[in-house]
C-alpha positions in Angstrom: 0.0 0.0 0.0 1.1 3.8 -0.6 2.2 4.6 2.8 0.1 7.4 4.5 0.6 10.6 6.7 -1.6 11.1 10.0 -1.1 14.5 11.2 -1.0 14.6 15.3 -3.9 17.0 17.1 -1.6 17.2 19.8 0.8 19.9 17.9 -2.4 22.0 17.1 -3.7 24.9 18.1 -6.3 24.1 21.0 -7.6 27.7 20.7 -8.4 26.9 17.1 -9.1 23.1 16.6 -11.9 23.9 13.8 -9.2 25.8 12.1 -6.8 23.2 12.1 -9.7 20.0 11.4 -10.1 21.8 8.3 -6.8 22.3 7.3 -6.1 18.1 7.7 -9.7 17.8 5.9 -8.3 19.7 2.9 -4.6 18.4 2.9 -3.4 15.3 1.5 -2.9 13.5 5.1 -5.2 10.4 5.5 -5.5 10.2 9.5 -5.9 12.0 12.3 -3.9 10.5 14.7 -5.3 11.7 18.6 -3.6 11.4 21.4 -5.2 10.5 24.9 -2.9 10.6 28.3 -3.9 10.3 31.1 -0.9 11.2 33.9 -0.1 8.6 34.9 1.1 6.4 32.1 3.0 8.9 30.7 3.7 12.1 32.7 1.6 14.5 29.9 -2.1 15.3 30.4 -3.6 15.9 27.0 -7.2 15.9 26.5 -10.2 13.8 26.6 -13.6 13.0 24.7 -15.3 16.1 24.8 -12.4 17.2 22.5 -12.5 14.2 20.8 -15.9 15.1 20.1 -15.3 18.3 18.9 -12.3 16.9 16.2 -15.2 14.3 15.2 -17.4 16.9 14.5 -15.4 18.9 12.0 -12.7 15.7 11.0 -13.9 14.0 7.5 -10.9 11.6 7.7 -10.4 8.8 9.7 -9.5 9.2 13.3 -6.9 7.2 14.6 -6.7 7.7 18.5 -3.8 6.4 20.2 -4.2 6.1 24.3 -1.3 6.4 26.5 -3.5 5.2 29.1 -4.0 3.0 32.4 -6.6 0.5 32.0 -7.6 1.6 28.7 -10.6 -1.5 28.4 -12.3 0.8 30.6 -13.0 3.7 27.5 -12.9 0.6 24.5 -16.7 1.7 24.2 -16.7 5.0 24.3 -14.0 5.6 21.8 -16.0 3.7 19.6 -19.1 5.9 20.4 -16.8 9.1 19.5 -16.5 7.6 16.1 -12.4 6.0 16.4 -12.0 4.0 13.8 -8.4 2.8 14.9 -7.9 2.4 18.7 -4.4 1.5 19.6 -3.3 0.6 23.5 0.0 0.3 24.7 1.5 -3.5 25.2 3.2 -2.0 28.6 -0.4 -1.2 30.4 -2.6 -4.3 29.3 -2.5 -7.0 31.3 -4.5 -9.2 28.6 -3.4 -7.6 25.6 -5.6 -10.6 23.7 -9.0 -9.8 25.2 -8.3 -5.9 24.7 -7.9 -6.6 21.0 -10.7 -8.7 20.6 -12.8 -5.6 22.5 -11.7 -3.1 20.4 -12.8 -5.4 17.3 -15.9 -6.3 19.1 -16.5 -2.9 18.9 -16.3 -2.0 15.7 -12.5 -0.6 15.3 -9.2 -1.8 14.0 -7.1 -2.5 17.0 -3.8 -1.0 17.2 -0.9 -2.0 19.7 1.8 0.7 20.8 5.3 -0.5 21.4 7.8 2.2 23.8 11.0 3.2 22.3 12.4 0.3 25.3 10.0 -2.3 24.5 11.2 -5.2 22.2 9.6 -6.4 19.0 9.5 -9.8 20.1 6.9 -9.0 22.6 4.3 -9.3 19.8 5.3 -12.9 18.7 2.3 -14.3 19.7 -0.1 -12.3 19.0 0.7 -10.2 15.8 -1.5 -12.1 13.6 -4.6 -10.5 15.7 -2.9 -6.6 15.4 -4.1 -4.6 12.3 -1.8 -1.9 13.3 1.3 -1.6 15.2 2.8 1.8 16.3 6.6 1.8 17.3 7.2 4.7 19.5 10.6 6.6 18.2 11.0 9.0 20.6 9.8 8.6 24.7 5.8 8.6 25.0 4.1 12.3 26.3 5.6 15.2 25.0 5.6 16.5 21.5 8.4 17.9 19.3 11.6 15.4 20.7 14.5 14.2 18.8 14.0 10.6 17.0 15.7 7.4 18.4 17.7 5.8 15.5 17.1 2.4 16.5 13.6 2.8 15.6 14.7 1.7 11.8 16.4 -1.3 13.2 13.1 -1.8 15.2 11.1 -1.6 12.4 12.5 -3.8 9.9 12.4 -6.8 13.0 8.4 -5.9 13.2 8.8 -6.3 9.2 10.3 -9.7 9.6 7.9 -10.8 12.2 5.0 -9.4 10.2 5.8 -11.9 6.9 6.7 -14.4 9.2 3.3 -14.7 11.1 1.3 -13.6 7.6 0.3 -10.8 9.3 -1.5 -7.8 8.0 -0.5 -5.3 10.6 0.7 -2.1 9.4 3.4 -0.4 10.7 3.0 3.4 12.3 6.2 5.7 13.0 5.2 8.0 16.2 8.0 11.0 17.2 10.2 13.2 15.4 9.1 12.4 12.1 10.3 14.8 9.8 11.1 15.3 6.5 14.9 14.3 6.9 13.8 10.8 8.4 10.3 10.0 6.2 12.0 8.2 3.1 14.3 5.5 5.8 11.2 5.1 7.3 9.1 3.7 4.6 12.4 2.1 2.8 12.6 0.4 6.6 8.6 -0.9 6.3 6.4 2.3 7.3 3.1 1.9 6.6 1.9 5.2 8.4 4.3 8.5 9.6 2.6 10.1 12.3 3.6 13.8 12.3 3.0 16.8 14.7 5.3 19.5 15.4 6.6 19.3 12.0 3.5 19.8 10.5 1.7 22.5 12.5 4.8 24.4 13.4 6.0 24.9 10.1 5.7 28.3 7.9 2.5 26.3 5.5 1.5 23.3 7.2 -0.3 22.2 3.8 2.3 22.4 2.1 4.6 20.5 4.7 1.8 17.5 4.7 2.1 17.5 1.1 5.9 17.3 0.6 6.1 14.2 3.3 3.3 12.5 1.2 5.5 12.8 -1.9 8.5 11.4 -0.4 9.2 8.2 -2.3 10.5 5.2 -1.7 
């Protein structure tokens, strides 16, 4: 598949969300990718549904909402209600990462699992062949605008191996410090998805910026 960009909320400008909905509506991005913390998982508080509701009601792409969450079985339902249509839970907080997947299918999403910049590949052995997506964290989860880790293209190209191994049809998502200097690597590596925020929203014409990482080639 043509590898697709998912601009992050979290790098907008919360004044002007309806503003910036638009602006992802009208680009050539695919996703918007949404991230939830919580506070305790990671030490970042970001937002919860009724902004989620508020990107639902002006977003005319997908949304791909990403918790970095405790006990995120608790909200499964209620991220489908706000219209997710990929819900992806960190392997580090689930207990029984097999019956959250299943709930998040049961409910109507694809089911995403988020691997930390520490976290191992191999983790996923087991289960990959239930994963639609898989997000490898390249730079430390909460904050915005940090410096990519460069093992993450070492990472990737394992989740690559495991993913033909297992016949798999996860995709793969890149989450921190994508930028324009890192985007072709990434999908030479196995990207499936580069999840950008800073780079996008702080930059001089955002639409422009979404349109040159969609471009990059392989």
């Amino acid at each position: 598949m043509k590898y697709l960009i998912a601009p992050s909320i979290l790098a907008a400008d919360f004044g002007n969300l309806e503003k910036d909905c638009k602006m992802i509506n009208k680009s050539n991005a695919d996703w918007f990718h949404i991230d939830i913390m919580d506070g305790v998982f990671v030490p970042n508080i970001s937002f919860g549904m009724p902004v989620l509701a508020s990107i639902n009601k002006y977003a005319t792409k997908p949304l791909d909402v990403h918790l970095m969450i405790v006990d995120p079985d608790r909200y499964i339902k209620t991220f489908s209600d706000l219209n997710a249509e990929i819900l992806t839970v960190h392997f580090e907080v689930c207990n029984h990462l097999h019956r959250s997947i299943q709930e998040i299918k049961n409910n109507g999403m694809k089911a995403g699992v988020a691997l930390n910049p520490h976290t191992p590949v191999n983790v996923l052995d087991s289960i990959i062949d239930e994963i639609d997506l898989v997000c490898i964290m390249s730079v430390n989860p909460g904050f915005g605008g940090q410096k990519f880790i460069k093992n993450t293209f070492a990472k990737i190209s394992e989740l690559k191996k495991l993913i033909e191994l297992k016949k798999s049809s996860a995709i793969i998502e890149i989450d921190g410090g994508v930028t324009d200097q890192n985007a072709k690597e990434l999908i030479k590596a196995g990207a499936d998805v580069l999840v950008a925020g800073s780079f996008i929203f702080k930059s001089i014409s955002p639409l422009d910026t979404i349109s040159n990482l969609k471009s990059i080639t392989n």
